[in-house]
C-alpha positions as CSV (number, residue, x, y, z in Angstrom):
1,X,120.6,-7.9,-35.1
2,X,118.1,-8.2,-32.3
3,X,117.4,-4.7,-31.8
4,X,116.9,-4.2,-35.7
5,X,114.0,-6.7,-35.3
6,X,112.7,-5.9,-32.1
7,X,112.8,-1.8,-33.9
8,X,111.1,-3.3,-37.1
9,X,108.4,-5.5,-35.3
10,X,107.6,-1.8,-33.2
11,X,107.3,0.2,-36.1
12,X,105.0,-2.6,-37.7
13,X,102.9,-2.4,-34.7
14,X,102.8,1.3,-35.1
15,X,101.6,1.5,-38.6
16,X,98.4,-0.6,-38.9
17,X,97.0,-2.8,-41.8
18,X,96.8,0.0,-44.7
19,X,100.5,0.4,-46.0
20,X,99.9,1.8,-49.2
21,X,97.1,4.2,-50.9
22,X,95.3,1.7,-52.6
23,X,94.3,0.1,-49.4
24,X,93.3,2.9,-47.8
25,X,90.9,3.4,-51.1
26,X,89.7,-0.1,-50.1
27,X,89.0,0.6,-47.0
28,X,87.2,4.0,-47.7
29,X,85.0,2.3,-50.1
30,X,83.9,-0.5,-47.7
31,X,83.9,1.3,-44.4
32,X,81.3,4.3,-45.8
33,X,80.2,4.1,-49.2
34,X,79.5,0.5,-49.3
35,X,77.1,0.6,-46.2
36,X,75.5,3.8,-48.0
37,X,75.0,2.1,-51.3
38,X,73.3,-0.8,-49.5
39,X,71.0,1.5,-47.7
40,X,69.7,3.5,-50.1
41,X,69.3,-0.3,-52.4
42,X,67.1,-1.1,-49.7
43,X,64.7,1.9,-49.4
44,X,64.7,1.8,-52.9
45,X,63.5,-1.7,-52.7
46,X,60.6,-1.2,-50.3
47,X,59.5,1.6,-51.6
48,X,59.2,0.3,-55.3
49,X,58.4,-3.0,-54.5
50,X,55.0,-4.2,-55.5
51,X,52.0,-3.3,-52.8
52,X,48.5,-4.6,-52.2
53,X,46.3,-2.6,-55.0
54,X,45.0,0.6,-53.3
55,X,45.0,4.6,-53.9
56,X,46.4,7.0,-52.3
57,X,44.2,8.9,-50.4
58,X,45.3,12.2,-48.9
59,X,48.0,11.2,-46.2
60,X,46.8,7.7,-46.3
61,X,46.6,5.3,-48.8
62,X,43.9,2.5,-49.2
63,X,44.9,-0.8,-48.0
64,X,44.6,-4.6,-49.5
65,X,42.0,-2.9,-51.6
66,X,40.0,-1.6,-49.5
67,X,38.8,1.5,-50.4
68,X,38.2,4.7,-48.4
69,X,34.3,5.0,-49.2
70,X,34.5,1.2,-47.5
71,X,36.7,2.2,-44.7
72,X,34.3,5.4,-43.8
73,X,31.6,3.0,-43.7
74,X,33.2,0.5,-41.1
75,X,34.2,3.2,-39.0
76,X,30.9,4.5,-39.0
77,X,29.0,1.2,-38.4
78,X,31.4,0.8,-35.2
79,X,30.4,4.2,-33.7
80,X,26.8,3.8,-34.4
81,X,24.5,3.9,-31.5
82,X,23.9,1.0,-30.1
83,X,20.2,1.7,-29.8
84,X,17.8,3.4,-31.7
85,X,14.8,5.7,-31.0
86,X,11.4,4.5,-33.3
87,X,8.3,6.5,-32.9
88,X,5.5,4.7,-33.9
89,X,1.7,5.6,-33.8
90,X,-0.3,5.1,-30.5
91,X,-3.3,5.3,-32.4
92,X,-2.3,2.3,-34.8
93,X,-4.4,-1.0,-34.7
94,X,-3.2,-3.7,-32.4
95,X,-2.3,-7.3,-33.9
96,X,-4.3,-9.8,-32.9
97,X,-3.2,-12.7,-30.2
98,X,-2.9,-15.5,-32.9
99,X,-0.9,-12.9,-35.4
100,X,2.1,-12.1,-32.1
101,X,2.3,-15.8,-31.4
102,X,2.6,-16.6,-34.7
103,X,5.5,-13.7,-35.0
104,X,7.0,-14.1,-31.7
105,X,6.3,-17.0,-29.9
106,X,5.6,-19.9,-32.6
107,X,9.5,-20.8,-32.5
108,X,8.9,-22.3,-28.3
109,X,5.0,-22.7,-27.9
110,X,4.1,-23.6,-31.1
111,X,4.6,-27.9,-32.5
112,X,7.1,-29.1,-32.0
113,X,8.1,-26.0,-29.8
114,X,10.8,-26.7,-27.3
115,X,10.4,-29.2,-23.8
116,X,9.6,-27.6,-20.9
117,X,7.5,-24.7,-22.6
118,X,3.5,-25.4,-23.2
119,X,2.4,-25.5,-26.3
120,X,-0.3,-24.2,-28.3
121,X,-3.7,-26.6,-27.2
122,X,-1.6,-28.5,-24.6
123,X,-4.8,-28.4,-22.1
124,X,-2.8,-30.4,-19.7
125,X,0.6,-27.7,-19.8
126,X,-1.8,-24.6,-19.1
127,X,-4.1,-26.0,-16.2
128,X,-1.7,-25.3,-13.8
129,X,-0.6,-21.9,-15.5
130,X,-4.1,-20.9,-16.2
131,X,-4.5,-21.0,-12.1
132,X,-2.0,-18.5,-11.8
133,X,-4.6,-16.0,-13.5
134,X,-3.8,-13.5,-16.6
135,X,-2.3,-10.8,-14.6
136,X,0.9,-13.5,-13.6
137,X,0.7,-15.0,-16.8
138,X,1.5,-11.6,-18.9
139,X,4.7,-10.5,-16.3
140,X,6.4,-13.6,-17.1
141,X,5.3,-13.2,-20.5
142,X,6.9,-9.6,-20.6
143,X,9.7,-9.9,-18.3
144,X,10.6,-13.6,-18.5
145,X,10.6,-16.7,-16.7
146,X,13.1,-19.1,-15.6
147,X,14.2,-20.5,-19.7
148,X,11.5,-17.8,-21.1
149,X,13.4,-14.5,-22.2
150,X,11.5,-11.5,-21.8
151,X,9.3,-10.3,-24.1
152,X,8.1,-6.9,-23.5
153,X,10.2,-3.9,-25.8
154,X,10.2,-5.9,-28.4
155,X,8.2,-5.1,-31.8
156,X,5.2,-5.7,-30.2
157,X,3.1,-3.4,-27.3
158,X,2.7,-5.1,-23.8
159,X,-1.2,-5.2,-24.8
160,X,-0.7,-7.2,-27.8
161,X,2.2,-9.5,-25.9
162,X,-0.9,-9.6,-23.7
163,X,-3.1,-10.9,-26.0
164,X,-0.8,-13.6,-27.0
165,X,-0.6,-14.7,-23.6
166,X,-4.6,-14.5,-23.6
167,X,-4.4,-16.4,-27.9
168,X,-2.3,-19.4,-25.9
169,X,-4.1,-19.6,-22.7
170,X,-7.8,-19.7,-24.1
171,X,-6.3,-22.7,-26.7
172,X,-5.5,-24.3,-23.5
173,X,-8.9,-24.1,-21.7
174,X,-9.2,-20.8,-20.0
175,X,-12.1,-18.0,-20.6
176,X,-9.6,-14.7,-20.6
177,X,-11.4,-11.5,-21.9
178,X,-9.0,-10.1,-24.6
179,X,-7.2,-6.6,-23.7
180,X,-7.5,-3.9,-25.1
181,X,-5.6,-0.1,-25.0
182,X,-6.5,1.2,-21.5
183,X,-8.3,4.4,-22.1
184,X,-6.7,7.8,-22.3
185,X,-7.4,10.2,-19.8
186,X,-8.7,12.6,-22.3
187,X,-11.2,10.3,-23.6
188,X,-13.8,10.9,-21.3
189,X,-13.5,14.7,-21.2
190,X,-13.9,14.6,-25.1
191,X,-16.6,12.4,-25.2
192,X,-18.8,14.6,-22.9
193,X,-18.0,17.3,-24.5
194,X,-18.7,16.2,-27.5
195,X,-21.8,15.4,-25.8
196,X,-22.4,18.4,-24.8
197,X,-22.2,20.0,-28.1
198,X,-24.6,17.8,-29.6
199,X,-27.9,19.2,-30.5
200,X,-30.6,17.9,-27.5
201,X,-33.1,16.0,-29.0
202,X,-36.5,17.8,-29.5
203,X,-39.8,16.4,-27.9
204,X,-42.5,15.5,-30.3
């Protein structure tokens, strides 16, 4: 009797957990199609599921409605140059002293301004500055002082920051001559010959 239980419990071990077909149906079904049927209910999910409005664009597709006209136009402001080349006439009028401070340096010098920097007719703030003489005045004017920042390349030529720094001074009590464009080299050579092409006057 023991060795017919001891046979029967070996041949159990032997034959596994599907004894009849319909389990081993069962076990088809959830071991590979199940999985499959799951898989392909998922990538049928994402890809029909509802997605930020766009278009397709070629081999991309416009994102959280952002167009591609608007994403050419990002991607083009971030490679831009950082700087830019202007030409400008040499021959063009300079502004006046009173018109670049007013532009340019109204915001620190002009009332209230800001402490520490002299203001427009502050006799008492330029004395000492005035001492220093134009030629000091305009470098700190063009490359900057201690709080100043500079203010040469800026929309204005270093003659016409110069002639602010002459505008603010003179308010403050000095006697600065107000500068003008050096003169070309070529001037001279054109007004003599000019000069020399004009008729001589005739004695009378």
């Amino acid at each position: 009797m023991s060795d017919d239980a001891h046979h029967q419990a070996t041949e159990d071990a032997h034959i596994g957990p599907i004894k009849n077909p319909k389990q081993l149906l069962l076990a088809v079904f959830f071991s590979f199609i199940a999985p499959i049927l799951i898989i392909v209910g998922l990538v049928s999910y994402v890809t029909s599921a509802n997605h930020p409005s766009g278009e397709a664009q070629g081999t991309g597709m416009a994102l959280y409605g952002v167009s591609k006209e608007a994403r050419d136009r990002e991607i083009a402001e971030r490679l831009k140059k950082i700087g830019s080349i202007e030409i400008r006439d040499a021959n063009r009028p300079l502004a006046a002293g009173e018109a670049v401070f007013k532009a340019q340096c109204v915001a620190c010098h002009g009332a209230p301004g800001i402490p520490g920097a002299p203001h427009l007719n502050d006799a008492a703030a330029w004395g000492p500055r005035i001492g220093q003489g134009y030629a000091t005045l305009l470098e700190h004017a063009i490359k900057g002082k201690g709080a100043m920042p500079p203010q040469g390349g800026g929309d204005f030529e270093d003659v016409e920051i110069g002639r602010a720094v002459v505008y603010l001074a003179n308010a403050g009590g000095a006697k600065f001559p107000v500068p003008d464009r050096p003169a070309t080299a070529g001037a001279p050579e054109a007004a003599a010959s000019e000069a020399a092409a004009a008729p001589a006057p005739t004695k009378q």
